[in-house]
DRENVEXMI-163383 format. One record per residue: x, y negated, z negated of N, C-alpha, C in turn; residue number from 1. Coordinates in steps of 0.02 Angstrom, whole numbers, m for minus. Each point is the difference from the previous one (the first is absolute). Last residue first. Example, Ala and Ser with C-alpha at 12.3 -4.5 7.8 and 13.67 -1.06 7.14 Angstrom:
<pts>
@n_x=642; n_y=112; n_z=m354; ca_x=42; ca_y=m59; ca_z=m3; c_x=m39; c_y=m55; c_z=m37; num=2
@n_x=15; n_y=286; n_z=4; ca_x=m45; ca_y=m59; ca_z=0; c_x=45; c_y=m60; c_z=0; num=1
</pts>
This chain:
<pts>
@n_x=m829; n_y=234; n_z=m133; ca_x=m99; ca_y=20; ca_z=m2; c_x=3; c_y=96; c_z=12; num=170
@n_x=155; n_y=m260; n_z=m58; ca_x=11; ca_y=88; ca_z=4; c_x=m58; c_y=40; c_z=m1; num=169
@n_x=94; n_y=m257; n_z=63; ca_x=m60; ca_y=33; ca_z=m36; c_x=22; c_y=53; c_z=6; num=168
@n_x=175; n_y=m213; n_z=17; ca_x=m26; ca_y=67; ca_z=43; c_x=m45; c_y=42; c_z=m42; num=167
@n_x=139; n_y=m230; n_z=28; ca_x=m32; ca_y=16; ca_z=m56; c_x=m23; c_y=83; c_z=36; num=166
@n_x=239; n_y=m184; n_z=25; ca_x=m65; ca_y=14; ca_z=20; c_x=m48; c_y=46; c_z=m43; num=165
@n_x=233; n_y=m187; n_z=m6; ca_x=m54; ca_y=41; ca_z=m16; c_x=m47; c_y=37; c_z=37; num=164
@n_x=281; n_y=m118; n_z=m32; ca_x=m88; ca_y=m21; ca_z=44; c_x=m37; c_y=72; c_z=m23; num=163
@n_x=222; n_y=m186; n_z=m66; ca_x=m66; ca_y=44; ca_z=m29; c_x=m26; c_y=13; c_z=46; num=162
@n_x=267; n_y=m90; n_z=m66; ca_x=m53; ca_y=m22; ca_z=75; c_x=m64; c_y=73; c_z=m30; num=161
@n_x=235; n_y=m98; n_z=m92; ca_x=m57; ca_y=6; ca_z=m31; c_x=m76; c_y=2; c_z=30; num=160
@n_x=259; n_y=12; n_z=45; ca_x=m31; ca_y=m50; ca_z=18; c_x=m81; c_y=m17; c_z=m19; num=159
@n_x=143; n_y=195; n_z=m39; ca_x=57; ca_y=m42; ca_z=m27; c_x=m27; c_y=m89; c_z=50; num=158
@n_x=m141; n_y=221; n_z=m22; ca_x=27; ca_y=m16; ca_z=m49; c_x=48; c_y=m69; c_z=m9; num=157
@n_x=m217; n_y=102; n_z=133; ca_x=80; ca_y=m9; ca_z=38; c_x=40; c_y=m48; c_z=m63; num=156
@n_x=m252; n_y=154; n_z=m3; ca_x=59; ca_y=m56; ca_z=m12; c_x=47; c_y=7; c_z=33; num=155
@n_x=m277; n_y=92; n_z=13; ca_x=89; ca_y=12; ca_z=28; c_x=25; c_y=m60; c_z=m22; num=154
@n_x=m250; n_y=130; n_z=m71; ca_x=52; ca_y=m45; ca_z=m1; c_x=93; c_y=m8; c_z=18; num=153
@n_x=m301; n_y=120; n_z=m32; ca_x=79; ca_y=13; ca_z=33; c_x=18; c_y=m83; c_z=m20; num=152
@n_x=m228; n_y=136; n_z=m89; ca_x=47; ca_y=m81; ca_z=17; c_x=72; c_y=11; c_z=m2; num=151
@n_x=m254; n_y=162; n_z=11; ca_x=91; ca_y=19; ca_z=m10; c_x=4; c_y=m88; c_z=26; num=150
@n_x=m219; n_y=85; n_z=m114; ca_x=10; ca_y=m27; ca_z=55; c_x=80; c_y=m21; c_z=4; num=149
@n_x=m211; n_y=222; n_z=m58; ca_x=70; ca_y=m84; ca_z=m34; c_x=m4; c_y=m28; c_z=70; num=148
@n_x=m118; n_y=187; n_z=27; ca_x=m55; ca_y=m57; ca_z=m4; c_x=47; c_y=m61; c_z=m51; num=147
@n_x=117; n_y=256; n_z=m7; ca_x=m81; ca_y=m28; ca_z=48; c_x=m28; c_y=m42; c_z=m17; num=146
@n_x=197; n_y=130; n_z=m130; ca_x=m1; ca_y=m98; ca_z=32; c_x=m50; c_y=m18; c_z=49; num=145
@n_x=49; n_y=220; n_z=m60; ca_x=m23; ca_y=m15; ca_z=m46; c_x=m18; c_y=m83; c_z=m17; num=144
@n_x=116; n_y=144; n_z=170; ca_x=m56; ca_y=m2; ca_z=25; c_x=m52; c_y=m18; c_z=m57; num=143
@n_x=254; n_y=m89; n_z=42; ca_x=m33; ca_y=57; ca_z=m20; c_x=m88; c_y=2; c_z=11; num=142
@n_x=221; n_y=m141; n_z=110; ca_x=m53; ca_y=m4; ca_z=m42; c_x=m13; c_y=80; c_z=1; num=141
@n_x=209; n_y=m114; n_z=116; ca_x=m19; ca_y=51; ca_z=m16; c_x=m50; c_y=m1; c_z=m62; num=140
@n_x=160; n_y=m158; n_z=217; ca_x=m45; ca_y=32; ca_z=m90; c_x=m27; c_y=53; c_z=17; num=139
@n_x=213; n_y=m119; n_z=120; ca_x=m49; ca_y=42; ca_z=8; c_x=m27; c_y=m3; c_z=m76; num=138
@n_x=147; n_y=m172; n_z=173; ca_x=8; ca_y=36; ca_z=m61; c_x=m63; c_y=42; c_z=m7; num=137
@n_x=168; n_y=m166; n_z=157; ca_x=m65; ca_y=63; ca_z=5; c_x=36; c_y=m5; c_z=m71; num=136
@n_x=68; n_y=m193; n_z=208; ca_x=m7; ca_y=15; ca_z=m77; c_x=m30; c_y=70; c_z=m9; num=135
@n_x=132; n_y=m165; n_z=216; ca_x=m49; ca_y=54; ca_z=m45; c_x=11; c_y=8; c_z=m66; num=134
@n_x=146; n_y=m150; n_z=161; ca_x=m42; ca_y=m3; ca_z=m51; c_x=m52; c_y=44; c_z=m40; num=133
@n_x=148; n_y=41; n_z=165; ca_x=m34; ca_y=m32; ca_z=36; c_x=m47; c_y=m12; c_z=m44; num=132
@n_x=186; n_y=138; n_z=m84; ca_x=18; ca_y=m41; ca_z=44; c_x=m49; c_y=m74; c_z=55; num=131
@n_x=m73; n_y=103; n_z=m258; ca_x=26; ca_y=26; ca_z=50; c_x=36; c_y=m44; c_z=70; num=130
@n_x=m42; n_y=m33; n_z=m301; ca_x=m17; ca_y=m9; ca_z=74; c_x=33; c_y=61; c_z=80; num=129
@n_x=m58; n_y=98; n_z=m260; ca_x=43; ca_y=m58; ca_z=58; c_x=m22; c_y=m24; c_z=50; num=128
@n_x=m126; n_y=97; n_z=m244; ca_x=35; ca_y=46; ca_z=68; c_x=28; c_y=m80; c_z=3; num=127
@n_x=m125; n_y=131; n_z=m219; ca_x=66; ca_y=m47; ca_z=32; c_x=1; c_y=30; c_z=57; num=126
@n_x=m176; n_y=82; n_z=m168; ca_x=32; ca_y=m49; ca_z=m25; c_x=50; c_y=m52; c_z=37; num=125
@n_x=m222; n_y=163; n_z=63; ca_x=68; ca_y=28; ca_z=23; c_x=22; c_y=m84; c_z=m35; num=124
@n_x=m208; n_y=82; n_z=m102; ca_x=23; ca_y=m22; ca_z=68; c_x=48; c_y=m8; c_z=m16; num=123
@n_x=m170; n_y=85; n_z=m159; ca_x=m3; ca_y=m10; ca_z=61; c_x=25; c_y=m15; c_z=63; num=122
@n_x=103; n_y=74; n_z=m241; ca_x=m39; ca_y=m46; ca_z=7; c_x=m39; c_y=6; c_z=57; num=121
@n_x=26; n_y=146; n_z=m234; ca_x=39; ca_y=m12; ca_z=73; c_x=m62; c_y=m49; c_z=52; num=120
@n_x=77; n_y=86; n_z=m259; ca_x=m35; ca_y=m46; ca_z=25; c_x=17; c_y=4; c_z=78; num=119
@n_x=28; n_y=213; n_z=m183; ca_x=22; ca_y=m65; ca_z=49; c_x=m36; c_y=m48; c_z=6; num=118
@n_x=52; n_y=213; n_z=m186; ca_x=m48; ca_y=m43; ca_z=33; c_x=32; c_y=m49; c_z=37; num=117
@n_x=119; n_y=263; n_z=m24; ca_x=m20; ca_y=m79; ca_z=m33; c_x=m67; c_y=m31; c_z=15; num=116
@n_x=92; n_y=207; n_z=108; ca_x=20; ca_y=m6; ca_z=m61; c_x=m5; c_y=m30; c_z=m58; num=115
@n_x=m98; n_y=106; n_z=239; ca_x=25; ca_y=m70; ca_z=m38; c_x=29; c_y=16; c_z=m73; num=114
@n_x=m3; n_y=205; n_z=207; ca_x=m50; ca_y=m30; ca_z=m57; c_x=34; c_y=m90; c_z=m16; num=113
@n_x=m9; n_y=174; n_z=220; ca_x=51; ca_y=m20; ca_z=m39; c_x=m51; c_y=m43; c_z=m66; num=112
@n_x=m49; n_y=255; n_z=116; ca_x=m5; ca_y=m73; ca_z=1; c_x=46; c_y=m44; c_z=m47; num=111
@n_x=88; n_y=246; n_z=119; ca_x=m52; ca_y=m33; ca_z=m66; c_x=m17; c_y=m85; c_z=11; num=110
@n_x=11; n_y=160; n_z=233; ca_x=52; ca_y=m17; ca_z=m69; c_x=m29; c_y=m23; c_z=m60; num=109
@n_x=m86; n_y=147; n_z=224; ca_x=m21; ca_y=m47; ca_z=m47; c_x=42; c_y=m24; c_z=m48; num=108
@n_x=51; n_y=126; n_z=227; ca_x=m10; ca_y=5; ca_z=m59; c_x=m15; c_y=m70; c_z=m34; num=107
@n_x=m16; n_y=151; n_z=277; ca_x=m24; ca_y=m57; ca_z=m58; c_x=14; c_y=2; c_z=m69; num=106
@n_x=77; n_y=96; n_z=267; ca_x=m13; ca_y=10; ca_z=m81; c_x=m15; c_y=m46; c_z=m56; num=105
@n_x=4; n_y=133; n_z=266; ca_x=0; ca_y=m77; ca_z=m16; c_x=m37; c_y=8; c_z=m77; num=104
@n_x=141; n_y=210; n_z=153; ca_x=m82; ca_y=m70; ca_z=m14; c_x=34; c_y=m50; c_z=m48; num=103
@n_x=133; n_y=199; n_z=72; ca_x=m8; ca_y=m50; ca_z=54; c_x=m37; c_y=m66; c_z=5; num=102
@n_x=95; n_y=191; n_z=m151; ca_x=m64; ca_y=20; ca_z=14; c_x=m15; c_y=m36; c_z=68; num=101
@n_x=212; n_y=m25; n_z=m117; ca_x=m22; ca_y=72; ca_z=15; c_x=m46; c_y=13; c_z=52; num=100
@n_x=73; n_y=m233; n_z=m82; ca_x=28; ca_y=21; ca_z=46; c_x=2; c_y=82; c_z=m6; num=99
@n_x=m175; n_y=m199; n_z=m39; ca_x=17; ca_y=55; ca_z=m37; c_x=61; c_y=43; c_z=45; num=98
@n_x=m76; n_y=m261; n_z=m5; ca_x=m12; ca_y=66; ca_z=47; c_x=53; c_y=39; c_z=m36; num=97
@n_x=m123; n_y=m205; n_z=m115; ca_x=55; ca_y=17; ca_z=34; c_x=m4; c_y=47; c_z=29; num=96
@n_x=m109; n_y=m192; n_z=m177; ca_x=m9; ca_y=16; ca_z=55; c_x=77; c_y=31; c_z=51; num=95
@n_x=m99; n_y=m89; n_z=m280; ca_x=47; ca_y=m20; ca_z=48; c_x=m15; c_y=69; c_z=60; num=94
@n_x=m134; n_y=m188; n_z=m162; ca_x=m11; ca_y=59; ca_z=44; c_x=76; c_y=m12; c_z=21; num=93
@n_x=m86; n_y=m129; n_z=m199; ca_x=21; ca_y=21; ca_z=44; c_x=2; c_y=56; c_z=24; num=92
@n_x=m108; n_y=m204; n_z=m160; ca_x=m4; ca_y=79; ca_z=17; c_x=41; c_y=m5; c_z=64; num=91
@n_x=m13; n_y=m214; n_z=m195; ca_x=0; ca_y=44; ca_z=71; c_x=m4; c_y=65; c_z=m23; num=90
@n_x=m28; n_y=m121; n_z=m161; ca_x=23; ca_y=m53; ca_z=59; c_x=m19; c_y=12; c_z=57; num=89
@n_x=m147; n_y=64; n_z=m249; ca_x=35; ca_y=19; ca_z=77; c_x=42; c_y=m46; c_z=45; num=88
@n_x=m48; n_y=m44; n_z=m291; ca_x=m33; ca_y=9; ca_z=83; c_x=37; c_y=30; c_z=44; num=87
@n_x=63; n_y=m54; n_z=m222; ca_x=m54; ca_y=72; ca_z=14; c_x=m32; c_y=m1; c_z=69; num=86
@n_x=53; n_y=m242; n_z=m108; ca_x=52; ca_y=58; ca_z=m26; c_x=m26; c_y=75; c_z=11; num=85
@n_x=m95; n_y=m215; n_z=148; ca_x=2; ca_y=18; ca_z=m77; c_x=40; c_y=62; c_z=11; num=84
@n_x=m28; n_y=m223; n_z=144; ca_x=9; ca_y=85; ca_z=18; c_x=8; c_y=23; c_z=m63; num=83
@n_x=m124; n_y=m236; n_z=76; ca_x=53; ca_y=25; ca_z=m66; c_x=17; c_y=86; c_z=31; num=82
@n_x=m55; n_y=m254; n_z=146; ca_x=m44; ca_y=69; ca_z=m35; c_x=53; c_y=37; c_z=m57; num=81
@n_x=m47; n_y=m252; n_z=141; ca_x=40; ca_y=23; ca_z=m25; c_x=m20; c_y=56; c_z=m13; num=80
@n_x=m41; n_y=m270; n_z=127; ca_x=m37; ca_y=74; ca_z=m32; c_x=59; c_y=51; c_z=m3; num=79
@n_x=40; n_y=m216; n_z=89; ca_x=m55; ca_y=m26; ca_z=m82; c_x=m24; c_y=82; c_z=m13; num=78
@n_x=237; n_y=m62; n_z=164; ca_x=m64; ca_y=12; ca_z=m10; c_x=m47; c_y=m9; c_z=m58; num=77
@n_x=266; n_y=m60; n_z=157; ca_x=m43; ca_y=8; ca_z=m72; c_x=m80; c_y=m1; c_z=m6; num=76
@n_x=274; n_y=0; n_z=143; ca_x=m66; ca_y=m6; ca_z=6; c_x=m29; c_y=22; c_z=m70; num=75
@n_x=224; n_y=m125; n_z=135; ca_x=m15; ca_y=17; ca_z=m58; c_x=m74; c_y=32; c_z=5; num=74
@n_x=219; n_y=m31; n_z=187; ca_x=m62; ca_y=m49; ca_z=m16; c_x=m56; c_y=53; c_z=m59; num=73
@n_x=273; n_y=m97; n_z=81; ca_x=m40; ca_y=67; ca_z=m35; c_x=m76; c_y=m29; c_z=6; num=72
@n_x=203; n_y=m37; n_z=206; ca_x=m47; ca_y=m21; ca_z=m66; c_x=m48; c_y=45; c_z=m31; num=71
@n_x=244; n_y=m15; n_z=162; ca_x=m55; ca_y=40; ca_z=m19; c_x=m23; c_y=m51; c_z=m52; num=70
@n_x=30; n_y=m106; n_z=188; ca_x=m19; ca_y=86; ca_z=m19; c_x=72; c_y=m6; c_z=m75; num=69
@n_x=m161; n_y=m231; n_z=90; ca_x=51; ca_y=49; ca_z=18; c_x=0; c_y=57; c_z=m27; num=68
@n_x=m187; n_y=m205; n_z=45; ca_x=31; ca_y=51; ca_z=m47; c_x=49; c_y=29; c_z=29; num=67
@n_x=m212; n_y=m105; n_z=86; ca_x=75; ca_y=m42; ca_z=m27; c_x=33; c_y=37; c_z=m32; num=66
@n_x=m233; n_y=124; n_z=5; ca_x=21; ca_y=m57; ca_z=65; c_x=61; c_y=m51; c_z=m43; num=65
@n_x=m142; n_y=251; n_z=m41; ca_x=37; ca_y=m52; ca_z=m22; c_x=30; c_y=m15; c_z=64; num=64
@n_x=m207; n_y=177; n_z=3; ca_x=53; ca_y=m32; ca_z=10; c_x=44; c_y=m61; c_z=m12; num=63
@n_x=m168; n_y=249; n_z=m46; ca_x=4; ca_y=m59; ca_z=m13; c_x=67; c_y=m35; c_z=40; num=62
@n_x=m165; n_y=247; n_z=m82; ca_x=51; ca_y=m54; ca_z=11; c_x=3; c_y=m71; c_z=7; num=61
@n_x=m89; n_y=251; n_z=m106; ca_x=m26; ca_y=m94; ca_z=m2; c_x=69; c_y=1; c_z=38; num=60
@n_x=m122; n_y=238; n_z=m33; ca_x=72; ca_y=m10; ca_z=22; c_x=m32; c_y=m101; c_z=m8; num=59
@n_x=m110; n_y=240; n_z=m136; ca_x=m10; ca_y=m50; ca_z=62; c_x=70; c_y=m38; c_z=2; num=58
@n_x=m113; n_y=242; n_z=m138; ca_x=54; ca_y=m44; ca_z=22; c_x=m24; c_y=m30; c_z=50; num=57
@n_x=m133; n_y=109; n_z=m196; ca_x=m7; ca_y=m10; ca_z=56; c_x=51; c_y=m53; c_z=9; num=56
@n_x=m44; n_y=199; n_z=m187; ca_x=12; ca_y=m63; ca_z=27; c_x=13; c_y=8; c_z=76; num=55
@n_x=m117; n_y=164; n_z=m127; ca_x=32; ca_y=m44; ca_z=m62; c_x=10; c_y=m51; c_z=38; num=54
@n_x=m130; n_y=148; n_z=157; ca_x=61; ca_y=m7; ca_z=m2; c_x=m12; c_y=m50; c_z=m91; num=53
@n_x=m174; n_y=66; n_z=139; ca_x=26; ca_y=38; ca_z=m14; c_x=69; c_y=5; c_z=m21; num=52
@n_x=m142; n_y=m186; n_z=46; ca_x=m24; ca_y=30; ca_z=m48; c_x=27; c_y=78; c_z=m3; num=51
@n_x=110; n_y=m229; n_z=105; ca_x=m35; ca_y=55; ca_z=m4; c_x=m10; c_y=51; c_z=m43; num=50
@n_x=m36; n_y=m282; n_z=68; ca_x=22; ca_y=67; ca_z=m27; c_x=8; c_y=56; c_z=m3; num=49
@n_x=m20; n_y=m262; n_z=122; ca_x=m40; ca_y=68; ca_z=m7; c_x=29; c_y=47; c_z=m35; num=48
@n_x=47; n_y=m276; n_z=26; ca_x=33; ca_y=67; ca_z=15; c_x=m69; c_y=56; c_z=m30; num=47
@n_x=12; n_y=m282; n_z=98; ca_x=m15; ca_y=63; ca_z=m54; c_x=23; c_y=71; c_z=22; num=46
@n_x=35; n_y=m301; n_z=m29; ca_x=17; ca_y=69; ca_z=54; c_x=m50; c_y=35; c_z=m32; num=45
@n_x=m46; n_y=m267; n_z=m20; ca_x=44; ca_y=80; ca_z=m25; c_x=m20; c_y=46; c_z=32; num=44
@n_x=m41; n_y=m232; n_z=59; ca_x=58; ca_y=2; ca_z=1; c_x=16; c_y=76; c_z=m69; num=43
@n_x=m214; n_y=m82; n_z=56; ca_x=26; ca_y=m35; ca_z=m53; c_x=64; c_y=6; c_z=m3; num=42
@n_x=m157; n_y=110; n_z=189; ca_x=m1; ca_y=m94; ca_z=11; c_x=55; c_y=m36; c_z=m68; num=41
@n_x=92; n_y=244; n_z=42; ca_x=m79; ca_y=m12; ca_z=m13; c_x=23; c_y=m100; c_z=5; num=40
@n_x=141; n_y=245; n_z=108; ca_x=m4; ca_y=m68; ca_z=m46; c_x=m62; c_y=m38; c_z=1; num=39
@n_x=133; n_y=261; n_z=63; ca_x=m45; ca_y=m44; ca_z=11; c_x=m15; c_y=m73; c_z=m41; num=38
@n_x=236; n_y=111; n_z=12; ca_x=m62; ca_y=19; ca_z=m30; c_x=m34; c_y=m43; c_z=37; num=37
@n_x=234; n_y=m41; n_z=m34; ca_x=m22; ca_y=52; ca_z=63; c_x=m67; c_y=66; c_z=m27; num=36
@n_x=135; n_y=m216; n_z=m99; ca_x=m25; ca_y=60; ca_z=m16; c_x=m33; c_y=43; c_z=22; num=35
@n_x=184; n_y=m210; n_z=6; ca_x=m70; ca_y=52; ca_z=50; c_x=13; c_y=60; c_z=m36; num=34
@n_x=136; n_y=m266; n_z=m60; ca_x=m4; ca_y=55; ca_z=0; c_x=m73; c_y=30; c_z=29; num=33
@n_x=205; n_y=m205; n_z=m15; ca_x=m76; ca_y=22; ca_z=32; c_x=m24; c_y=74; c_z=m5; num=32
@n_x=190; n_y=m212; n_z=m93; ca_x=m11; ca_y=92; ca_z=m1; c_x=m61; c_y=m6; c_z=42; num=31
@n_x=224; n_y=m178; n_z=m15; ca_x=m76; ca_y=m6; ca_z=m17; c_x=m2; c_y=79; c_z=25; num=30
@n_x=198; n_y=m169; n_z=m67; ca_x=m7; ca_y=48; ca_z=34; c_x=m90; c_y=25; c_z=m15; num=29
@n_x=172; n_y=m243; n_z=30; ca_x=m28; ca_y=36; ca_z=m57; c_x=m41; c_y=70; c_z=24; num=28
@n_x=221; n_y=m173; n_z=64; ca_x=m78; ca_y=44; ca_z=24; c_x=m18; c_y=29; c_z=m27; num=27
@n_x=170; n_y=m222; n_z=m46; ca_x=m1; ca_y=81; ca_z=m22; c_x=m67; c_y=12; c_z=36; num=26
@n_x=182; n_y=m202; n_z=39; ca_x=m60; ca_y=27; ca_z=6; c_x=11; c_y=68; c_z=m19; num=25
@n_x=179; n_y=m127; n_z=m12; ca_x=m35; ca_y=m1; ca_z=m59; c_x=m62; c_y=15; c_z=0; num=24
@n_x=158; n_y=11; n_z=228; ca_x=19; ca_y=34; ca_z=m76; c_x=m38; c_y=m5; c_z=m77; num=23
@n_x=m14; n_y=m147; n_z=206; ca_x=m44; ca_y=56; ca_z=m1; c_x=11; c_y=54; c_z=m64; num=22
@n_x=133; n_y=m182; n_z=53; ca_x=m64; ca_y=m25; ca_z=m31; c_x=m52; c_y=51; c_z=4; num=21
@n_x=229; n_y=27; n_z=108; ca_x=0; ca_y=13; ca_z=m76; c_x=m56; c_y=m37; c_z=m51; num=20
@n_x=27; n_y=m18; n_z=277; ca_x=m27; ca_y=100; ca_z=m30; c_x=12; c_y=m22; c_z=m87; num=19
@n_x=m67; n_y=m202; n_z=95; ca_x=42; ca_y=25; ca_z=8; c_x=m9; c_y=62; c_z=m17; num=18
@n_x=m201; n_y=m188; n_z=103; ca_x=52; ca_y=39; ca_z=m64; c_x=37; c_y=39; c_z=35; num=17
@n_x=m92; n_y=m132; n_z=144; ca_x=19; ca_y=m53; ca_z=m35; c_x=26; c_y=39; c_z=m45; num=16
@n_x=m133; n_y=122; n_z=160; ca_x=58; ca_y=m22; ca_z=22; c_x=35; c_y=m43; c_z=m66; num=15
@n_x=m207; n_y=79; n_z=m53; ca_x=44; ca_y=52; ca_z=10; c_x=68; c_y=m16; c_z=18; num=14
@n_x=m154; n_y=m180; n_z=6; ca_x=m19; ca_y=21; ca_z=m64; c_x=65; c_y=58; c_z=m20; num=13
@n_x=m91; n_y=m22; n_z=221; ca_x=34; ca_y=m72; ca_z=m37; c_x=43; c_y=15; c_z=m52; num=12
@n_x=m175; n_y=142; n_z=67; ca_x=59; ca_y=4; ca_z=58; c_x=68; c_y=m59; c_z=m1; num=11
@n_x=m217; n_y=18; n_z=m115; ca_x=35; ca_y=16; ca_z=m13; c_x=45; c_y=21; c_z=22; num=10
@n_x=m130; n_y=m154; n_z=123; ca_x=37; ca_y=m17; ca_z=m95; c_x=27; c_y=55; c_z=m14; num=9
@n_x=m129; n_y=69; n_z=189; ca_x=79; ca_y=m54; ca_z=17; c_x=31; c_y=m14; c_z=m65; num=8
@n_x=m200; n_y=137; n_z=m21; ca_x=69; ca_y=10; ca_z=32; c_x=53; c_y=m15; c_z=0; num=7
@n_x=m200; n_y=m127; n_z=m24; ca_x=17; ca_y=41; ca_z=m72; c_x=75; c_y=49; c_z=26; num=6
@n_x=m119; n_y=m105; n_z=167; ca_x=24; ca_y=m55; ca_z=m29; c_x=50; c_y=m6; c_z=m70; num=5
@n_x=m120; n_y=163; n_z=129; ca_x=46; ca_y=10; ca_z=28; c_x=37; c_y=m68; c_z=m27; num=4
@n_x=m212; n_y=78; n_z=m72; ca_x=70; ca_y=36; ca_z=m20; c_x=66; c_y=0; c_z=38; num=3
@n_x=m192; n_y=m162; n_z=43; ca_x=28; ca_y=m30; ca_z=m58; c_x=47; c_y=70; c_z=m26; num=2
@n_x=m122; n_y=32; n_z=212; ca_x=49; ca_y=m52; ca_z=2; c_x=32; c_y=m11; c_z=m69; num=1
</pts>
């Protein structure tokens, strides 16, 4: 009985303002983000590593609520690795059918080397909202970060909106 009492008032309340009293309401836009990880009683994820790989890619999403398109939504991590000057980037295979022989031809190209020292960070710096609010951004820890503990963070810059999560790297 008393939400229908609550109802009614604002049903009141609604009727009595004009569309140009609504105009100074602003909706303030809020994030929820999933780290589509298992999650412990302390609210952190954990990601598993793999030990054969330098780094292990995972996908976070997330969804902003009030918001229109396009919005930038900002991301930022607490862990970081250095690619030193002499390292390997890549190796590439390039793969083709030998048009004499008929087979299938493999050449090894030269590896691409660094040139410099980097800092490079863990996670993808900027995405948008998407049409149905979605969010993604992907990290990428190294298998040297076993047992950190990665603290994501998404801004929505031009309303200053934070949300965090924490994720173990085991």
């Amino acid at each position: 009985m008393e939400n229908y009492i609550r109802l009614f008032i604002v049903g009141l309340l609604l009727v009595g303002c004009s569309v140009d009293e609504f105009d100074d309401i602003t909706i303030i836009p809020t994030i929820i983000l999933d780290g589509r990880l298992p999650i412990d009683e302390n609210g952190y994820y954990h990601l598993k590593l793999n030990p054969n790989s330098n780094q292990t890619i995972h996908r976070i999403t997330g969804t902003v609520f009030n918001t229109t398109e396009p919005t930038k939504v900002s991301w930022d991590s607490n862990l970081y690795w250095w690619l030193l000057k002499g390292d390997t980037v890549a190796s590439i295979t390039k793969t083709y059918i030998n048009y004499y022989t008929g087979e299938m031809t493999y050449v090894n190209m030269p590896p691409l080397i660094n040139w410099q020292d980097v800092l490079v960070p863990t996670i993808n710096s900027t995405s948008y909202v998407g049409t149905d609010g979605e969010i993604n951004t992907v990290i990428a820890p190294i298998y040297g970060m076993r047992y950190d503990t990665l603290r994501v963070k998404a801004t929505i810059n031009e309303w200053n909106i934070i949300q965090t999560l924490n994720i173990v790297l085991e």
